[in-house]
ZAKOLGU-91381 format. One record per residue (C-alpha): x, y, z; residue number from 0. Coordinates in Angstrom, 2 decimals. Layout:
REM residues N
      east     north        up    nr
         X         Y         Z   NUM
...
END
This chain:
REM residues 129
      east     north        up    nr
    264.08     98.62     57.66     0
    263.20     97.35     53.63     1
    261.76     93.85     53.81     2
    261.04     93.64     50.17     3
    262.29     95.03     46.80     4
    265.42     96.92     46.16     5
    266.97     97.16     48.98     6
    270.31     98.73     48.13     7
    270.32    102.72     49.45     8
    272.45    103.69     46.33     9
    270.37    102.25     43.82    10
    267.04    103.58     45.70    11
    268.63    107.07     45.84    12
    269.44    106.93     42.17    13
    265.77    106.07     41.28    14
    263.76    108.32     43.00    15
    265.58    111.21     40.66    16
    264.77    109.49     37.98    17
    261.62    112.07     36.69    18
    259.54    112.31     33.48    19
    261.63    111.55     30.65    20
    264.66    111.02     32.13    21
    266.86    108.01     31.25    22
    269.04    105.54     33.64    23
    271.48    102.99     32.16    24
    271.51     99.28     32.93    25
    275.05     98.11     31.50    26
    277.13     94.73     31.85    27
    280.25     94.37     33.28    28
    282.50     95.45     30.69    29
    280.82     98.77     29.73    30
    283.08    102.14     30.43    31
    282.97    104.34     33.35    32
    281.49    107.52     32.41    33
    282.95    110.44     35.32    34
    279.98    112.68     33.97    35
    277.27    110.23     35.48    36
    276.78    108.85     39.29    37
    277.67    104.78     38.75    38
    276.29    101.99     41.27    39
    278.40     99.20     40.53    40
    276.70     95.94     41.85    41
    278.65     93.69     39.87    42
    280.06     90.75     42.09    43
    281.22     87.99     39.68    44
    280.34     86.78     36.19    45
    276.57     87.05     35.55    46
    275.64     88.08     38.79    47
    273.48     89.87     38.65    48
    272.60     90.26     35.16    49
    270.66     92.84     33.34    50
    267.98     91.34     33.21    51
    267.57     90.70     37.32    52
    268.39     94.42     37.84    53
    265.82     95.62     35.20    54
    263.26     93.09     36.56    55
    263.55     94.94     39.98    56
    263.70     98.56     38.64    57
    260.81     98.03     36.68    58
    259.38     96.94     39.83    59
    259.51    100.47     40.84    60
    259.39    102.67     37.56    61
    257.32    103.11     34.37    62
    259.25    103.01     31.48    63
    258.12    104.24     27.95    64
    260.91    104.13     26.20    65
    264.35    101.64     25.74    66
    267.62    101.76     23.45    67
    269.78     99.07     22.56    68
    272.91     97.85     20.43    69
    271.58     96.64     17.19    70
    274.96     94.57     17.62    71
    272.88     93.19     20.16    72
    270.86     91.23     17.67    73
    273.87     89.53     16.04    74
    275.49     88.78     19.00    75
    272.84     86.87     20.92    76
    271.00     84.19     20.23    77
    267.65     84.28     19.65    78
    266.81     82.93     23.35    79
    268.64     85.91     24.77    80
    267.12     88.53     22.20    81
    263.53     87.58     23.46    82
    264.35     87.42     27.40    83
    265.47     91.04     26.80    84
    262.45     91.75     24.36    85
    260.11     90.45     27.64    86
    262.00     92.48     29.89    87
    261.16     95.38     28.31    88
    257.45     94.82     27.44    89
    255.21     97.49     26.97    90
    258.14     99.78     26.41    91
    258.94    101.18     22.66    92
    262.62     99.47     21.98    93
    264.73    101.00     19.56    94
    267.96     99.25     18.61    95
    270.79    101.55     17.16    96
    274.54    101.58     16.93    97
    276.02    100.57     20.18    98
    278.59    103.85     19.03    99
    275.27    106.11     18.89   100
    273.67    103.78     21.88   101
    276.90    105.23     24.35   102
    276.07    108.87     23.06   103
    273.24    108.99     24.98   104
    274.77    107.67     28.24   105
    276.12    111.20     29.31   106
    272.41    112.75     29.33   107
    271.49    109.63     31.88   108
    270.81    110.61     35.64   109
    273.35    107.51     36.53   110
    274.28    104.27     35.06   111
    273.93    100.91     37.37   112
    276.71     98.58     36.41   113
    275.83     94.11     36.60   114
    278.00     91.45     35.98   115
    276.17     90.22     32.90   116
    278.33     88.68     30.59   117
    276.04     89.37     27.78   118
    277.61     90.71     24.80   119
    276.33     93.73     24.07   120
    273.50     93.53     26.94   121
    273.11     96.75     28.06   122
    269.75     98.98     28.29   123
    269.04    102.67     28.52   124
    265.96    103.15     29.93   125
    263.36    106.29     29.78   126
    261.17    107.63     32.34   127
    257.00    107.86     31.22   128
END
């Protein structure tokens, strides 16, 4: 039995596919369902958990290199928000782009985990090192 870390089986299935260079989605509560990708919803109710508790645990687990956000992001959040998110994903090269080019790269993910953030616009790709 898991004492420690993530101890969901979906999520734990989803990561250990998750090779060199491949990208997994964080997203908040309202972002689409995507048929194309496998989708662990863990939302429960508002904020819980967020993005940010979800990527705190994956990164637990995984090396990122690499993250894409919204650049609507930036004018949606407060500056508080922008750098919890920013020391999330330290150590990682963040590149904010259109959250319309941002959901273009969702289908090419090997699954999207879905929070309950309420964070507008607060949702992360992430990419394997």
């Amino acid at each position: 039995m898991l004492k420690t870390g993530i101890l969901n089986p979906r999520v734990l299935n989803l990561l250990a596919r998750v090779r060199h260079t491949n990208t997994l989605v964080i997203a908040d509560r309202s972002f689409p369902f995507w048929p194309q990708i496998e989708t662990v919803d863990l939302s429960l109710v508002d904020d819980v958990p967020t993005v940010l508790q979800v990527l705190a645990a994956v990164r637990a687990n995984c090396v990122i290199g690499k993250a894409w956000m919204a650049k609507e992001f930036l004018k949606a959040n407060s500056q508080l928000v922008q750098k919890r998110f920013i020391a999330a994903l330290k150590g990682a090269s963040v590149k904010f782009e259109a959250h319309v080019d941002f959901k273009k790269r969702v289908p090419n993910a090997i699954g999207l985990i879905r929070t309950g953030d309420t964070t507008q616009y607060g949702n992360v790709i992430l990419e394997s090192a």
